[in-house]
MDTraj code that builds the backbone (N, CA, C; nanometers):
import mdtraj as md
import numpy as np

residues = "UNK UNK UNK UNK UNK UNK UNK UNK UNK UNK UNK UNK UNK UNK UNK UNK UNK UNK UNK UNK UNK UNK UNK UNK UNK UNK UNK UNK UNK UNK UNK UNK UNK UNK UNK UNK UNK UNK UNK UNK UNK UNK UNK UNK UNK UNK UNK UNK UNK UNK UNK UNK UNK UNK UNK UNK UNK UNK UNK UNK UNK UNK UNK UNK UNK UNK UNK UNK UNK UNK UNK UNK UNK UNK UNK UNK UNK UNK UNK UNK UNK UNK UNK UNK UNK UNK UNK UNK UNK UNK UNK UNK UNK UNK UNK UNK UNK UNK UNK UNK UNK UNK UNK UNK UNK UNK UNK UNK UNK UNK UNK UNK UNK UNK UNK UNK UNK UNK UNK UNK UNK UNK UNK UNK UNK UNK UNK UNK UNK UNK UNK UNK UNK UNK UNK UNK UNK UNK UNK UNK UNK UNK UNK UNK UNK UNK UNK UNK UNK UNK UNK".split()
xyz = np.array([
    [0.0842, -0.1174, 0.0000],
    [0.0000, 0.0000, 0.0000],
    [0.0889, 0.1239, 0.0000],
    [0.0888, 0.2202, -0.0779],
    [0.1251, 0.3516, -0.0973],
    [0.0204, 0.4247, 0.0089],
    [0.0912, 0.5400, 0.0229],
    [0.0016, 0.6747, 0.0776],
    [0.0486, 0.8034, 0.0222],
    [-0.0566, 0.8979, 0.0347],
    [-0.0846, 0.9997, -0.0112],
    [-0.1248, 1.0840, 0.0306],
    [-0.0896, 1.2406, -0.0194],
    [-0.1689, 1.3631, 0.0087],
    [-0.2499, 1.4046, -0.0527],
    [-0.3849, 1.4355, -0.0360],
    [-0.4368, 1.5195, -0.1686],
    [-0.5426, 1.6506, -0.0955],
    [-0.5178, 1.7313, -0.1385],
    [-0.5673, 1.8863, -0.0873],
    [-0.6522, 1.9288, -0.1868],
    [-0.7531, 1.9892, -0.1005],
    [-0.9115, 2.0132, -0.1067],
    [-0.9140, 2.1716, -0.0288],
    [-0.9948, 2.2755, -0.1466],
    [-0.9913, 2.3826, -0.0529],
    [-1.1191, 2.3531, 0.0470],
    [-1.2058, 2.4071, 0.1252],
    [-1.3160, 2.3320, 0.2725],
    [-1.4206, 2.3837, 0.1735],
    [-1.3861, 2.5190, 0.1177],
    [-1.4969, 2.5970, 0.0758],
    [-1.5923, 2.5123, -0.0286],
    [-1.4860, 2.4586, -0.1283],
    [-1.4919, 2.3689, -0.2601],
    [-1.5218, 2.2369, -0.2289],
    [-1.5156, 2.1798, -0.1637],
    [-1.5255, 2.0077, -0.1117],
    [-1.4450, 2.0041, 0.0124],
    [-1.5153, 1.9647, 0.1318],
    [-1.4703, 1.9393, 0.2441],
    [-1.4617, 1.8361, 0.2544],
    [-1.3909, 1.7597, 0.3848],
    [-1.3697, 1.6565, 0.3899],
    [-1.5178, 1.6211, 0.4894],
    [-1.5929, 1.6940, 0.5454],
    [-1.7481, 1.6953, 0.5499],
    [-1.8024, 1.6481, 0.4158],
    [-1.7903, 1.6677, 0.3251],
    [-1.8398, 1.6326, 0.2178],
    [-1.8368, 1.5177, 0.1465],
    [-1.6722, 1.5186, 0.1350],
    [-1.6587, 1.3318, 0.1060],
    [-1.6998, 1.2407, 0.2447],
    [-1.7325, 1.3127, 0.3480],
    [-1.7656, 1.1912, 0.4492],
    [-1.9264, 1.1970, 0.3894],
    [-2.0329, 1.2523, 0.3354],
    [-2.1549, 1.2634, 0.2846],
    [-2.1603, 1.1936, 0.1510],
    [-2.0727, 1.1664, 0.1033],
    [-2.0658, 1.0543, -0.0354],
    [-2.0638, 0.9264, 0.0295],
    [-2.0347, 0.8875, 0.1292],
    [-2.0557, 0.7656, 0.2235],
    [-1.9393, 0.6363, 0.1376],
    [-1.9800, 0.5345, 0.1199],
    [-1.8893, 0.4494, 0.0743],
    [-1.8527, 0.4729, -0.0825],
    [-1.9908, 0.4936, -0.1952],
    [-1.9510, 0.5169, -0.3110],
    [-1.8451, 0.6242, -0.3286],
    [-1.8078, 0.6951, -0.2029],
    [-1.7025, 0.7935, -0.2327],
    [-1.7468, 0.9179, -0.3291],
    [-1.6375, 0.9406, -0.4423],
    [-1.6308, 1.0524, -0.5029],
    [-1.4869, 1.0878, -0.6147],
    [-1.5122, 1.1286, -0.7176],
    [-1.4074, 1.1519, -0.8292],
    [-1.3087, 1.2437, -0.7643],
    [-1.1724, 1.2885, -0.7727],
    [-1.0856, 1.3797, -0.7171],
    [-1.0818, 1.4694, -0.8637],
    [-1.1714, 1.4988, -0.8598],
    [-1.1461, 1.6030, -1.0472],
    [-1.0593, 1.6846, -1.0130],
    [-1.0754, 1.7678, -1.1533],
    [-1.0192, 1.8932, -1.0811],
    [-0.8897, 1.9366, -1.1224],
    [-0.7779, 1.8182, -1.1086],
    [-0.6287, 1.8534, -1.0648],
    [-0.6071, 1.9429, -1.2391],
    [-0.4676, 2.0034, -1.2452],
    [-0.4838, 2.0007, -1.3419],
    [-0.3045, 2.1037, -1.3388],
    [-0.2174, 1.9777, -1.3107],
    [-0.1224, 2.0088, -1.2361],
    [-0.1175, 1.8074, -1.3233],
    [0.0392, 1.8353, -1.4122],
    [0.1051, 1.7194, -1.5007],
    [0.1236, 1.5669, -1.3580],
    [0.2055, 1.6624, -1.2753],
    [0.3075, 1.5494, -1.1310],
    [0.1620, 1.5308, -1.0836],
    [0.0737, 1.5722, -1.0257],
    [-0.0197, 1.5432, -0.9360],
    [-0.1019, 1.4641, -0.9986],
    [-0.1368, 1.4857, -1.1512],
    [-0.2213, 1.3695, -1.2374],
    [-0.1091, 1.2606, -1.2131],
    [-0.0209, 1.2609, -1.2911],
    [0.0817, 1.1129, -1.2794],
    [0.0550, 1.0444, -1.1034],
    [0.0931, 1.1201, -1.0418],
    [0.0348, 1.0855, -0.9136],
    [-0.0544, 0.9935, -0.8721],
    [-0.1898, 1.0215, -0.9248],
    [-0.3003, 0.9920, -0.9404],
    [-0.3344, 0.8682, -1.0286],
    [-0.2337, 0.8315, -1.1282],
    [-0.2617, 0.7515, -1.2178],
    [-0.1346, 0.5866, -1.1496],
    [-0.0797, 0.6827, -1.0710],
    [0.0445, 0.5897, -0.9801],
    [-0.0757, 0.4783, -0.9019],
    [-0.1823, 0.5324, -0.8636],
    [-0.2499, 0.5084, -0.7335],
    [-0.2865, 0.3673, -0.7508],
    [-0.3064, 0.3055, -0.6603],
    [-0.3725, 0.1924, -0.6387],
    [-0.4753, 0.1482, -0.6183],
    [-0.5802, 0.0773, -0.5962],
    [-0.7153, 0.0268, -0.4960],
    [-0.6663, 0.0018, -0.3443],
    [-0.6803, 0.0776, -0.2722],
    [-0.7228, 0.0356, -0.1270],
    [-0.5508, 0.1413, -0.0788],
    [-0.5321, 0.2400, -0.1707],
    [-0.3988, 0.3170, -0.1378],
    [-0.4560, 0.3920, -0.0471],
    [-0.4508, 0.4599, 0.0585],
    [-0.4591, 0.6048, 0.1874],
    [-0.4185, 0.6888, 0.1609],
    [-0.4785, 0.7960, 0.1559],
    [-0.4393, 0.9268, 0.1403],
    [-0.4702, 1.0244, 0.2695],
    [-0.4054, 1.1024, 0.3766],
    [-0.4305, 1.1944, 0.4264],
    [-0.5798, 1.3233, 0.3229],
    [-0.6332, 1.3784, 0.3673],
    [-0.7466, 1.4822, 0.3228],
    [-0.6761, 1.5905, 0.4093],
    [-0.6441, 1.6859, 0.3017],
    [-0.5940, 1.8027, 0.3717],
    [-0.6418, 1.9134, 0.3148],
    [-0.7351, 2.0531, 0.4108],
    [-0.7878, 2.1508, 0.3626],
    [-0.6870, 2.2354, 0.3584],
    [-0.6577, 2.3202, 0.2326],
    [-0.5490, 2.3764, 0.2228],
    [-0.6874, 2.5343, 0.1818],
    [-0.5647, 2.6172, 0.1943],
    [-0.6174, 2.7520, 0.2479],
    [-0.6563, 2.7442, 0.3412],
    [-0.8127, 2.7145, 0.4007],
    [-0.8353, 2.7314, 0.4931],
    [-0.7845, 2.6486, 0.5677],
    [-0.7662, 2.7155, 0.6622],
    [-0.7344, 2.5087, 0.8133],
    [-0.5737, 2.4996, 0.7573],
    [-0.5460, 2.4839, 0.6480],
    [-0.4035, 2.4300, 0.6481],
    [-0.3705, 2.2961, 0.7487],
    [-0.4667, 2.2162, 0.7071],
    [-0.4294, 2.1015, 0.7970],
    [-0.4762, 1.9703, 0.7557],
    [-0.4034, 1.8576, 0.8298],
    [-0.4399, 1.6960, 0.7734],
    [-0.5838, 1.6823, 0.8368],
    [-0.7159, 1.6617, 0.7638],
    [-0.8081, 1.6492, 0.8869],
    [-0.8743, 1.5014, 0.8818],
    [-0.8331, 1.4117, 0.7822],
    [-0.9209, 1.2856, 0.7669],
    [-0.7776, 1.2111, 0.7240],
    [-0.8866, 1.0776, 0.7096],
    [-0.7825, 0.9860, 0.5890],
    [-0.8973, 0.9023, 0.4845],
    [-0.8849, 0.9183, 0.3814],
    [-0.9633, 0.8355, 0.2810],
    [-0.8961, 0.7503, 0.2140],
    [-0.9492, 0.6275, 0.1100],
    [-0.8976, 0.5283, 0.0303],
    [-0.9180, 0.5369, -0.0933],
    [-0.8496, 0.4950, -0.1825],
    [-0.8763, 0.4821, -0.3064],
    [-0.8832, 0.3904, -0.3380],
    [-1.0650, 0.4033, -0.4395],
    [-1.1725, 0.3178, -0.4217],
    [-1.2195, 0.3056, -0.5713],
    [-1.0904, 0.3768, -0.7065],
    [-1.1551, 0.3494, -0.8119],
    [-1.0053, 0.4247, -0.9026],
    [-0.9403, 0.2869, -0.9343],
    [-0.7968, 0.3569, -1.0451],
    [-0.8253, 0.4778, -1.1327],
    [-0.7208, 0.5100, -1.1923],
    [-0.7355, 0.6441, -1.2405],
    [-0.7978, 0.6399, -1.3410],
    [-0.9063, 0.7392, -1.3876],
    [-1.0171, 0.7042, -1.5362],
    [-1.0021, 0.8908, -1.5628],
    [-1.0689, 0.8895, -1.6775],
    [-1.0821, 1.0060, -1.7407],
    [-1.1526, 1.1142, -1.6484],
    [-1.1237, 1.2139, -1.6157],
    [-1.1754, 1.3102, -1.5297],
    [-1.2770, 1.3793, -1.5829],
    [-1.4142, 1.3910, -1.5557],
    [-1.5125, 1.3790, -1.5953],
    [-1.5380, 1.6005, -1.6468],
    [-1.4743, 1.6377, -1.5700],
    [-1.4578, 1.7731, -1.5595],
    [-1.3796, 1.8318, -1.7031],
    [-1.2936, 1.7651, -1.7591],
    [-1.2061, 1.7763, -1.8503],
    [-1.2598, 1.7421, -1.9751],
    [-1.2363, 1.8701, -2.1097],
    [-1.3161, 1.8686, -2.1534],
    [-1.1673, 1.8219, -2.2948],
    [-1.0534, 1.8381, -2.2324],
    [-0.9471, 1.7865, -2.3283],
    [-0.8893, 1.6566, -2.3342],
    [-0.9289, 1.5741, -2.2776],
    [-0.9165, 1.4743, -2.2463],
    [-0.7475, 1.4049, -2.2144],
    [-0.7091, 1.5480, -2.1335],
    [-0.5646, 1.5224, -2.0578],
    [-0.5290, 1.4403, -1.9487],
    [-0.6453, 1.4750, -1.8965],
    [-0.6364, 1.5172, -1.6845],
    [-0.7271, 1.3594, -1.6886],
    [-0.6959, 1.2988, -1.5783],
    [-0.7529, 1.1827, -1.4614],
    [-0.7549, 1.2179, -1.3733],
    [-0.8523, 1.1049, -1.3049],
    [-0.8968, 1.1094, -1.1325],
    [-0.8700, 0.9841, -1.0713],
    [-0.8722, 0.9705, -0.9424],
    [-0.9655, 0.8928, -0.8953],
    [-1.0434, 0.9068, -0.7942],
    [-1.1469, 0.7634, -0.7989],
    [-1.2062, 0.7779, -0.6462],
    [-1.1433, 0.7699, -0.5289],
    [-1.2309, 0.8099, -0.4314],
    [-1.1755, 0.7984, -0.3002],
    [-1.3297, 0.8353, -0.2480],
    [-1.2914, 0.7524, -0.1023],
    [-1.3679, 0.7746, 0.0014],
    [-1.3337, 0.7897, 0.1682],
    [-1.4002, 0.8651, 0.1885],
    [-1.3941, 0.8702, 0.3698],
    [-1.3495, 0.7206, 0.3940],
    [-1.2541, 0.7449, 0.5178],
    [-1.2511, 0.6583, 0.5875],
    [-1.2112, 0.6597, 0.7394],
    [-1.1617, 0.7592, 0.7855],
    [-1.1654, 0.8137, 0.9130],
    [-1.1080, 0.9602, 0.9486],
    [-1.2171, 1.0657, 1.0672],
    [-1.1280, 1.1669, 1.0527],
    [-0.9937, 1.1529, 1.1351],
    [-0.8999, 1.2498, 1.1598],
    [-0.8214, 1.2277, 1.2814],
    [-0.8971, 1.3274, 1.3950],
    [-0.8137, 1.2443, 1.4958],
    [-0.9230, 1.2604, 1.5923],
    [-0.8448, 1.3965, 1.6859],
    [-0.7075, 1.4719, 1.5905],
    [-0.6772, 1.5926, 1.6092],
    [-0.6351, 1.6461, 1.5238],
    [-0.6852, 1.7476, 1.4433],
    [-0.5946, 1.7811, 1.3143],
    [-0.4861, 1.8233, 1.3011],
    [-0.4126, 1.8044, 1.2009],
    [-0.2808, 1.8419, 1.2250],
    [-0.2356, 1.9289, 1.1086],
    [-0.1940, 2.0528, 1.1792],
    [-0.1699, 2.1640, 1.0725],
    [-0.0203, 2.2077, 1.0188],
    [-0.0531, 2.2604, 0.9044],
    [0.1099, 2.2589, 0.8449],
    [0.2166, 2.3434, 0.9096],
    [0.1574, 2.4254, 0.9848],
    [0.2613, 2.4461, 1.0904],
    [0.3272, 2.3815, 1.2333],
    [0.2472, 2.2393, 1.2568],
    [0.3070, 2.1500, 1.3219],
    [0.3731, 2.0671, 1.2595],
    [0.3139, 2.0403, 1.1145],
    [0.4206, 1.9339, 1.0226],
    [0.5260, 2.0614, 1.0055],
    [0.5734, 2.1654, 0.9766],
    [0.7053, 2.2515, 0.9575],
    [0.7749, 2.2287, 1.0701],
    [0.6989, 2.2167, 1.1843],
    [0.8180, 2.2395, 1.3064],
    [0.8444, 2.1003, 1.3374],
    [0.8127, 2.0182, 1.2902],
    [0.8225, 1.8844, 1.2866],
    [0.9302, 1.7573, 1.2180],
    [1.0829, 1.7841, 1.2938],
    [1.2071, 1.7405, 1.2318],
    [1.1921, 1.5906, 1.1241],
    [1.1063, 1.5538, 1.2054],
    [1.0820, 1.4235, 1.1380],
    [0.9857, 1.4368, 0.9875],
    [0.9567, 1.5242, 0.9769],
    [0.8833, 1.5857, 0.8440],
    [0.9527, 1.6512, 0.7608],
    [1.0793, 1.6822, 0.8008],
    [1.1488, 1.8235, 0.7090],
    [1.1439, 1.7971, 0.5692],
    [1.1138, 1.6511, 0.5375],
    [1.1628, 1.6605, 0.3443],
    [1.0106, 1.5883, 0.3319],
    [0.8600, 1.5944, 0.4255],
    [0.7551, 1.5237, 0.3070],
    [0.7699, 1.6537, 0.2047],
    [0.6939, 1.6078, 0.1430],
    [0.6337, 1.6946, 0.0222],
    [0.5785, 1.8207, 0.0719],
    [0.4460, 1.7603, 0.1725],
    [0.3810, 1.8957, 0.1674],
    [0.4661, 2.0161, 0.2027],
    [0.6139, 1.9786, 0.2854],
    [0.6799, 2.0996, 0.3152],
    [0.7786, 2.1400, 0.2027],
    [0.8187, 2.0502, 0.1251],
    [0.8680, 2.0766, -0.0169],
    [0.8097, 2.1217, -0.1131],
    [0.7124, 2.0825, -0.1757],
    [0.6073, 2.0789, -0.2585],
    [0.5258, 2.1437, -0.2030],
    [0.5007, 2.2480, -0.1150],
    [0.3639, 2.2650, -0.0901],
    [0.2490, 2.3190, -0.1647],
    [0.2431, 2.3149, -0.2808],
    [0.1760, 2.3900, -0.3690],
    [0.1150, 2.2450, -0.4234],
    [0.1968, 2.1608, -0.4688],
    [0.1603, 1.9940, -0.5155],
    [-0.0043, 1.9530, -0.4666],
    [-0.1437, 1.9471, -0.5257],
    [-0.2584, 1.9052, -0.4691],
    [-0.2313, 1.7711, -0.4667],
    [-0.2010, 1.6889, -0.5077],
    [-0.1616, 1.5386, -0.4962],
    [-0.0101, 1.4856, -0.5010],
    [0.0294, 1.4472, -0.3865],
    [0.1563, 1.4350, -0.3354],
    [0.1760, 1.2865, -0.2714],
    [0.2760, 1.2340, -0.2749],
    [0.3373, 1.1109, -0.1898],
    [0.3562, 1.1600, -0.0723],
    [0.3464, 1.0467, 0.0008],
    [0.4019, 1.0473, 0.1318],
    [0.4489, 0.9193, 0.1856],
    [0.5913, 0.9354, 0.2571],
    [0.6662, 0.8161, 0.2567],
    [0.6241, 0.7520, 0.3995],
    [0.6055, 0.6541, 0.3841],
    [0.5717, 0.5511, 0.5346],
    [0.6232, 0.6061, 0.6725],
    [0.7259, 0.6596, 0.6839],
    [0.7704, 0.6955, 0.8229],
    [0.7014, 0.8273, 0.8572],
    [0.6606, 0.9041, 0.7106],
    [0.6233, 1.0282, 0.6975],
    [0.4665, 1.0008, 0.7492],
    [0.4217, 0.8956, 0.6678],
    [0.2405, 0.8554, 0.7363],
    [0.2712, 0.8216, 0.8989],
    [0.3317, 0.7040, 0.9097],
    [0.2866, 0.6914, 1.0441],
    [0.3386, 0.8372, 1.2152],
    [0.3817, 0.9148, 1.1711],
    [0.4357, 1.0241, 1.2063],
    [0.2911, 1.1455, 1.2395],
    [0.2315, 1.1167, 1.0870],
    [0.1016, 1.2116, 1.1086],
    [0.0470, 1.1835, 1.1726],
    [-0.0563, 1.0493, 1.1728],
    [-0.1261, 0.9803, 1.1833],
    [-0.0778, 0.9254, 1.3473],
    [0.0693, 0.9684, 1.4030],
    [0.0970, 0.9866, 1.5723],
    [0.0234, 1.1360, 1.6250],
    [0.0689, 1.2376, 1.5527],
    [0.0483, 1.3320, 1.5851],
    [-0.0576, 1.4008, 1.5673],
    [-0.1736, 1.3336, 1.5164],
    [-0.3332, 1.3106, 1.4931],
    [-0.3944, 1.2141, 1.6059],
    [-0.3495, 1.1743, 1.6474],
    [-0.3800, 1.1002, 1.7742],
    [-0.4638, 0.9314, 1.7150],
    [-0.3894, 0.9095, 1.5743],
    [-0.3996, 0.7873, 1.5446],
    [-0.2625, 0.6932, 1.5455],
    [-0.2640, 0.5877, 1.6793],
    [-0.1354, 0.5032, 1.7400],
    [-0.1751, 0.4280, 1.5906],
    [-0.2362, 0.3777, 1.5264],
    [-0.2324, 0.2177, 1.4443],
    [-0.3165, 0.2814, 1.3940],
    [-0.3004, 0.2466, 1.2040],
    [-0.3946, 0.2785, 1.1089],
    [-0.4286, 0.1492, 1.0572],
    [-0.5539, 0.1422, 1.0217],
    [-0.6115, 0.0492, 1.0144],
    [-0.5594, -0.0075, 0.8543],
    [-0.6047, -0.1747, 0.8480],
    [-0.5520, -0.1794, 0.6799],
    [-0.6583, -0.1263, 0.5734],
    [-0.6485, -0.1432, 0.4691],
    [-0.6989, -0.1232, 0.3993],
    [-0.8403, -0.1868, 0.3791],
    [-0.9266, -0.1465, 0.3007],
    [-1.0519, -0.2335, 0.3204],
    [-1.0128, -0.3886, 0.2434],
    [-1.0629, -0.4917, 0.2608],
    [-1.0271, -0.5815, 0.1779],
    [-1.1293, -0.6062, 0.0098],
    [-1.2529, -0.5651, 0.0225],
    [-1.3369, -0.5345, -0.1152],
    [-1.3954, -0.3982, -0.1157],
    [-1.2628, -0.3311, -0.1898],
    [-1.3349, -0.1706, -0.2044],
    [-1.4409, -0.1774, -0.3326],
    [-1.4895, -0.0436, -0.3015],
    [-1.5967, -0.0163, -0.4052],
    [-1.5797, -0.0189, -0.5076],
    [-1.6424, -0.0869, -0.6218],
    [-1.5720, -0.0582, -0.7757],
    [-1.6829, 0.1279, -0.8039],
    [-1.6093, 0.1384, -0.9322],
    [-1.6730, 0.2413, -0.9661],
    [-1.7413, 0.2077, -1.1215],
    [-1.8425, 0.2351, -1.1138],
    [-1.9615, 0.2184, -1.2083],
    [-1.9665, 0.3237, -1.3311],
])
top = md.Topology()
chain = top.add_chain()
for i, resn in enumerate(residues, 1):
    res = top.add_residue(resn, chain, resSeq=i)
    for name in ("N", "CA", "C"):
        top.add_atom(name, md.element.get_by_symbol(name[0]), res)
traj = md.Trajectory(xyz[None], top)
């Protein structure tokens, strides 16, 4: 399993929102940024991604799965850009904002502090389980074992 970042402004799609798509989840349209599509097309079934509201909040506030490989982005009318699904799958149960990941030695090279502009970003395993401490999640759960296909 890979993990991931992918940033959502609150105003535009909250992570309130993908928790209201319930299991069928929801398309990540939108991107429209070359690395963050490739990104996206990297992804797996049952990969984790941190949900992070950027502008507002500036912070990790959920974690969702990806629940449908990368397909044509339905928004795109050039037929460049992909998505995928994803769905809720838990919030953290403290959010964690990019000014605790900056002051945060053990973070100095993810992405979001490199890349921070990147809407869909990697994140390396020591880098997940690090958040996901400092979110007040000890053990992340696995992956689902039959995610949702997408229709």
């Amino acid at each position: 399993m890979a993990y991931w970042l992918l940033k959502s402004e609150p105003d535009a799609f909250s992570w309130d929102d993908l928790v209201a798509k319930g299991a069928k989840g929801e398309p990540w349209t939108g991107v429209r940024n070359f690395t963050a599509r490739n990104n996206m097309k990297a992804m797996k079934i049952g990969d984790r991604g941190f949900f992070y509201h950027s502008n507002i909040g500036k912070e990790v506030v959920g974690i969702c799965e990806v629940i449908a490989l990368a397909h044509p982005d339905p928004t795109d009318d050039t037929g460049k850009w992909q998505c995928v699904d994803v769905r809720a799958v838990e919030p953290l149960p403290r959010p964690v904002t990019l000014e605790d990941v900056k002051a945060n030695p053990r973070l100095s090279e993810m992405s979001l502090v490199k890349s921070f502009r990147l809407s869909v970003q990697p994140v390396a395993n020591a880098e997940w389980a690090e958040v996901c401490r400092m979110g007040g999640l000890a053990k992340q759960k696995p992956a689902s074992k039959k995610p949702a296909k997408r229709t």
